[in-house]
C-alpha positions as CSV (number, residue, x, y, z in Angstrom):
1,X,16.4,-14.1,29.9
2,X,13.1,-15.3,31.6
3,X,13.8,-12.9,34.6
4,X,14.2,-9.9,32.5
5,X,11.1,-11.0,30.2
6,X,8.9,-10.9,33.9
7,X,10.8,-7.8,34.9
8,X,9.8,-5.9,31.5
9,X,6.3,-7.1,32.2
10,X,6.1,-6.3,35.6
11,X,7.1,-2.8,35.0
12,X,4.9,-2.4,31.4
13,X,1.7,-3.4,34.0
14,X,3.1,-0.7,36.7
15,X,3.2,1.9,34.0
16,X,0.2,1.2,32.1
17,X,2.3,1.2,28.7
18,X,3.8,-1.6,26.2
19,X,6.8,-3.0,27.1
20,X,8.8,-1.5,23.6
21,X,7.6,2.3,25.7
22,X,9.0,1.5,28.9
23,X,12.4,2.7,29.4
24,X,15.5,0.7,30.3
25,X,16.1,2.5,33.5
26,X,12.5,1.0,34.5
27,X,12.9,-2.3,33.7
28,X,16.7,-2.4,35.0
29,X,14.8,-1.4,38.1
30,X,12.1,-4.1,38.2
31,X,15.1,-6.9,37.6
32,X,16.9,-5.4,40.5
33,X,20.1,-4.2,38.9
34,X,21.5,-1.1,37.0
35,X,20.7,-0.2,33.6
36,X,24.2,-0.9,31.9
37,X,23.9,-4.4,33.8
38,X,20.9,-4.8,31.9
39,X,22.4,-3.6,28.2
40,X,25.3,-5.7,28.8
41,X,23.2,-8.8,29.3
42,X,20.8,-8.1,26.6
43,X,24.0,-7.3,24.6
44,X,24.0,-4.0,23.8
45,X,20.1,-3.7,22.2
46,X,17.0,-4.1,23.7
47,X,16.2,-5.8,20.3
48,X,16.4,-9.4,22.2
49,X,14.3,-8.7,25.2
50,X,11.2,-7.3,22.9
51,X,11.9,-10.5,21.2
52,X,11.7,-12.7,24.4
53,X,8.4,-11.1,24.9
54,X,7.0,-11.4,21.7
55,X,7.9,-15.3,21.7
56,X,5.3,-15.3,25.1
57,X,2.4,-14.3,22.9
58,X,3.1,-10.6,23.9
59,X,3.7,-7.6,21.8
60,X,5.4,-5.7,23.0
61,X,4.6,-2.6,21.2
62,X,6.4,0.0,19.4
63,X,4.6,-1.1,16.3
64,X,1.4,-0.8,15.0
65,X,-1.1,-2.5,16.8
66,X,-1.6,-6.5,15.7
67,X,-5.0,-5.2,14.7
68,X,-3.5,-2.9,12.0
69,X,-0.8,-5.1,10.8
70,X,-3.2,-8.7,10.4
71,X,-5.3,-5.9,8.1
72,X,-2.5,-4.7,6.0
73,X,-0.7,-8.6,6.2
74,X,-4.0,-10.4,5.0
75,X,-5.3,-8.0,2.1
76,X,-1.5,-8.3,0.4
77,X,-2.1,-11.9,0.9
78,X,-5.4,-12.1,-0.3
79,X,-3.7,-10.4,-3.3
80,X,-1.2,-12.7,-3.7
81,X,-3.3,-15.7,-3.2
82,X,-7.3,-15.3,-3.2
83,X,-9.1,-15.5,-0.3
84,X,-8.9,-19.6,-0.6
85,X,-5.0,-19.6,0.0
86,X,-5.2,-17.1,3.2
87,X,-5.0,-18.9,6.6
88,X,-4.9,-17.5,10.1
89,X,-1.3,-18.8,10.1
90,X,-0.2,-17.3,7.1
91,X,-1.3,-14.0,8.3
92,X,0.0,-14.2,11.8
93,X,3.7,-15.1,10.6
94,X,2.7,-12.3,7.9
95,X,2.0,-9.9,10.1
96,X,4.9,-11.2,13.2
97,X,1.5,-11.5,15.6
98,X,0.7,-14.6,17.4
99,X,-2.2,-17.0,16.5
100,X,-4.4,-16.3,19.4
101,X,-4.0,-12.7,19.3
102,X,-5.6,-13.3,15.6
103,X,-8.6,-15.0,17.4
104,X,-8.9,-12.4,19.8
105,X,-9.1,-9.6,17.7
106,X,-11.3,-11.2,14.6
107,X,-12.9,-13.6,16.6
108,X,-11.7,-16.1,13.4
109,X,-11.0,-15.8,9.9
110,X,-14.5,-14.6,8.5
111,X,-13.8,-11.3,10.9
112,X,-10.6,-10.9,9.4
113,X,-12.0,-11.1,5.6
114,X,-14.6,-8.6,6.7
115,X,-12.4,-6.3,8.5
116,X,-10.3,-6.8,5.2
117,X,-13.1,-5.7,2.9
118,X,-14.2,-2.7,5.0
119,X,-10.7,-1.4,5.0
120,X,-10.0,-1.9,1.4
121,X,-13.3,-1.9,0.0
122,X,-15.7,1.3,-1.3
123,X,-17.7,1.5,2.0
124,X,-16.0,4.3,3.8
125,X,-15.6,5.9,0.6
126,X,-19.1,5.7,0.1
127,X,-20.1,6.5,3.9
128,X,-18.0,9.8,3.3
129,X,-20.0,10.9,0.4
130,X,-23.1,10.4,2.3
131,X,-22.0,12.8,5.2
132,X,-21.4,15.5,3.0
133,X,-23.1,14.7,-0.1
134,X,-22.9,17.0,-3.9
135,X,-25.8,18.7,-4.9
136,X,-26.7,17.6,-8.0
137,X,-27.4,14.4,-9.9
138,X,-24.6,14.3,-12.2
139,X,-21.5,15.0,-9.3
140,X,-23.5,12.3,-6.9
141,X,-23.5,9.4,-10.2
142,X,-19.8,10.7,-11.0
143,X,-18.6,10.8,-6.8
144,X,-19.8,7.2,-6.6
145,X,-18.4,5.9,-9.6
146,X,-15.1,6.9,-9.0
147,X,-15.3,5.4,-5.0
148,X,-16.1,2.4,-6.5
149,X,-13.4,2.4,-9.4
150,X,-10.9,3.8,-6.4
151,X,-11.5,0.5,-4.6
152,X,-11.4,-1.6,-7.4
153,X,-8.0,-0.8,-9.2
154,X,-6.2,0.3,-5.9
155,X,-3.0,-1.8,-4.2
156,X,-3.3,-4.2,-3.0
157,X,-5.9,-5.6,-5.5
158,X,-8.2,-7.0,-2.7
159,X,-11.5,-6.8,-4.3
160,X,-11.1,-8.2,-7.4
161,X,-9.6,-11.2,-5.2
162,X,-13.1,-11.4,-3.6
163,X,-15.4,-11.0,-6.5
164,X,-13.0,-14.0,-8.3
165,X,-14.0,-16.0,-5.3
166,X,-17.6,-14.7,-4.9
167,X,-17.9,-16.1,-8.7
168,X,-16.6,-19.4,-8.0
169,X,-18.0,-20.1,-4.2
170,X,-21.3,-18.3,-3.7
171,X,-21.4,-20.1,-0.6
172,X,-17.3,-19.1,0.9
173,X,-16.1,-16.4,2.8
174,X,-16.3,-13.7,-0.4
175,X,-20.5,-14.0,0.3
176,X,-20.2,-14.0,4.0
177,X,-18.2,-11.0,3.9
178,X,-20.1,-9.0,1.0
179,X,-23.5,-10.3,3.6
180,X,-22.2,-8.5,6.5
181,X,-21.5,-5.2,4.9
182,X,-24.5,-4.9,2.4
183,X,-27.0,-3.3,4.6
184,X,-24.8,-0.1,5.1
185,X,-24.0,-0.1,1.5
186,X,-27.3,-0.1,0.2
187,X,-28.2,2.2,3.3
188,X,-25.5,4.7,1.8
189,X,-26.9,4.4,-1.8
190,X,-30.0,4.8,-0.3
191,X,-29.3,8.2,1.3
192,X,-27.5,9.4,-2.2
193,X,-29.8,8.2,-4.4
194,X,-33.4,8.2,-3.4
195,X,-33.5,12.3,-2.1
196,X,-33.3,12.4,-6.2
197,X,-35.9,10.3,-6.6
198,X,-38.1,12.0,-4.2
199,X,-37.4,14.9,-6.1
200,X,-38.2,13.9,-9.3
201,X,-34.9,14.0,-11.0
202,X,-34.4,9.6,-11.0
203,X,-37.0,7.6,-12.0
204,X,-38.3,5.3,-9.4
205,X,-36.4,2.4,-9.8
206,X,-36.3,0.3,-7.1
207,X,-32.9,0.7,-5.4
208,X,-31.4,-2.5,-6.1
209,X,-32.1,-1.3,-9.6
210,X,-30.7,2.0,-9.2
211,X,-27.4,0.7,-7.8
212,X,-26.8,-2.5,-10.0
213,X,-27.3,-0.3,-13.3
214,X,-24.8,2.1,-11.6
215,X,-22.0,-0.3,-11.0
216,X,-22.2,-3.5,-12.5
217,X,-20.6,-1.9,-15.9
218,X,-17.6,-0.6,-14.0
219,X,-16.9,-4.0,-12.1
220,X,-17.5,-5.6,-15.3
221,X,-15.3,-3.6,-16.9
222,X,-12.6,-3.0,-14.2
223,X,-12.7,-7.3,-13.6
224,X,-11.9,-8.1,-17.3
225,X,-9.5,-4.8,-17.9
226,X,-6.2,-6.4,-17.8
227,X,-7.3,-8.8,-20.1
228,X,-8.3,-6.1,-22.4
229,X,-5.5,-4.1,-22.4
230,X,-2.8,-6.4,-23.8
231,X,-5.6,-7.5,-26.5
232,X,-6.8,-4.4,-27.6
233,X,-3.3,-2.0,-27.1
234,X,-4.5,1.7,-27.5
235,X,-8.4,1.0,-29.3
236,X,-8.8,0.6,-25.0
237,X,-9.7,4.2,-23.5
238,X,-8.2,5.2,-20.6
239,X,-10.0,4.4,-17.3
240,X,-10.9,7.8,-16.6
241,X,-12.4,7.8,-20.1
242,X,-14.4,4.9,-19.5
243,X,-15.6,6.2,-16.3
244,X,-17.0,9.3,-17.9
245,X,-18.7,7.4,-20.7
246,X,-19.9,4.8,-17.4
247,X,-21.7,8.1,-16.0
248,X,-22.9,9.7,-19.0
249,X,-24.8,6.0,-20.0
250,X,-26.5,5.8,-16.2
251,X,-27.3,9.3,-16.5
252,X,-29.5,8.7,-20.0
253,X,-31.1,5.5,-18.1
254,X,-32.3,7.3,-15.3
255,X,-32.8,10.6,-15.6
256,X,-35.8,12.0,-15.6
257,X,-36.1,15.1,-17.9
258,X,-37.0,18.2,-17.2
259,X,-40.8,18.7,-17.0
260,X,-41.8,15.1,-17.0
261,X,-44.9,14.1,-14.7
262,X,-43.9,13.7,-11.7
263,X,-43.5,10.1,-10.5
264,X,-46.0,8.4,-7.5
265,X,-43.3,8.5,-5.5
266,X,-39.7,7.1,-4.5
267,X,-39.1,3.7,-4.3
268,X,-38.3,2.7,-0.4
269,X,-34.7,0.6,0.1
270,X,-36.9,-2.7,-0.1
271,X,-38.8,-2.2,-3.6
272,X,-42.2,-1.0,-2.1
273,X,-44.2,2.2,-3.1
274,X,-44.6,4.5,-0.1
275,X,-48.3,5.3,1.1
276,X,-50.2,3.1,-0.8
277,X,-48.9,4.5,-4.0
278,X,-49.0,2.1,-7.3
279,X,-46.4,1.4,-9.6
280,X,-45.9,3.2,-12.7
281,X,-49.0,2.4,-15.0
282,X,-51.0,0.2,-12.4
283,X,-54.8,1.7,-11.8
284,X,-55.5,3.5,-8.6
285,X,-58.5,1.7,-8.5
């Protein structure tokens, strides 16, 4: 079988594809005999030979890529497990990849975790909303919240996995990976939120404000849920329920109402008053 593996290989490099793409004719060629030489020895199925290859640390193809699969493999994992019980192993025999393609991809298991939570989490959600953003106050609270509850309750149940271990190890892999993808969270609230500010329509909280009152009710709620639901049957409402009564309270917080003096100014990303301006209620001088 080692000739044929070298063969397939030879001819994947030639042709610039994986070996699962290359045809049998090709690779019959490269081994120096015909093609129904080649199916008799691989036994009928080229099944064995991409198998040979894939036990040389090569994929050979014809799947997704190992990228892909170590993505979907570890978030059902992390599911099954928390983030504690995931190793680069389990993944890789998970995800039928080798160990060092693992390490060449993710460059370790921290850059797995984060891919993980940028797949699974409410980032590229909330990156969409800021490309094409609603108009108005209301649609932009609503829009978020449901992002948010989207990645929360979807399958598999990743992020609840890395709050549970954010709670118990502020210093594990749950804080490095929330670390590496705060910045563009914040940057996206930032471009959702703080136009209404500007405007006068939210008072100028700073923005951690603004997004912790948004979203801590809803992970609070969404984290302890399935505890509440067998314990409280139908006096539960329904998610969606909940959701609009989660909007309608941030809305009464924050809103400004119509009319009302307009405010010094919007509260920058990191807390400070533009230009000089003072807080609410501090002298001018």
């Amino acid at each position: 079988m080692n000739d044929l593996v070298a063969a397939a290989l030879a001819a994947a490099k030639a042709r610039g594809q994986d070996v699962a793409d290359v045809p049998l004719t090709a690779i019959a060629s490269a081994a120096g005999m015909s093609r129904s030489t080649l199916l008799r020895r691989l036994g009928g199925s080229r099944a064995p030979l991409d198998e040979a290859v894939r036990r040389t640390g090569v994929d050979p193809g014809g799947r997704p890529p190992v990228r892909e699969r170590a993505i979907e493999a570890a978030a059902r994992l992390v599911a099954e497990r928390g983030l504690a019980g995931v190793t680069l192993d389990a993944v890789a025999d998970r995800a039928e990849c080798s160990l060092p393609s693992l390490h060449a991809v993710f460059e370790g298991r921290d850059g797995l975790f984060a891919a993980v939570f940028l797949q699974y989490g409410p980032l590229p959600d909330l990156e969409a909303l800021v490309a094409d953003p609603p108009e108005s106050v209301e649609d932009t609270v609503r829009a978020i919240h449901g992002a948010f509850a989207t990645a929360w309750t979807g399958e598999p149940r990743v992020i609840p996995a890395v709050f549970a271990d954010l709670f118990g190890r502020p210093d594990g892999p749950a804080a490095r990976m929330m670390a590496a993808h705060l910045p563009r969270m914040f940057d996206g609230f930032a471009r959702l939120l703080l136009p209404h500010v500007e405007a006068g329509r939210l008072r100028p909280l700073p923005l951690p404000v603004l997004a912790q009152l948004m979203i801590s009710p809803l992970v609070n709620h969404v984290l302890l849920r399935p505890v509440l639901e067998p314990a409280l049957g139908a006096a539960l409402p329904p998610l969606e329920e909940m959701l609009d009564l989660f909007v309608e309270a941030y809305l009464r917080a924050v809103v400004l109402p119509p009319g009302a003096p307009a405010a010094a100014g919007p509260v920058r990303p990191d807390g400070a008053q533009p230009d000089g301006a003072q807080p609410d209620g501090a002298p001018t001088g």
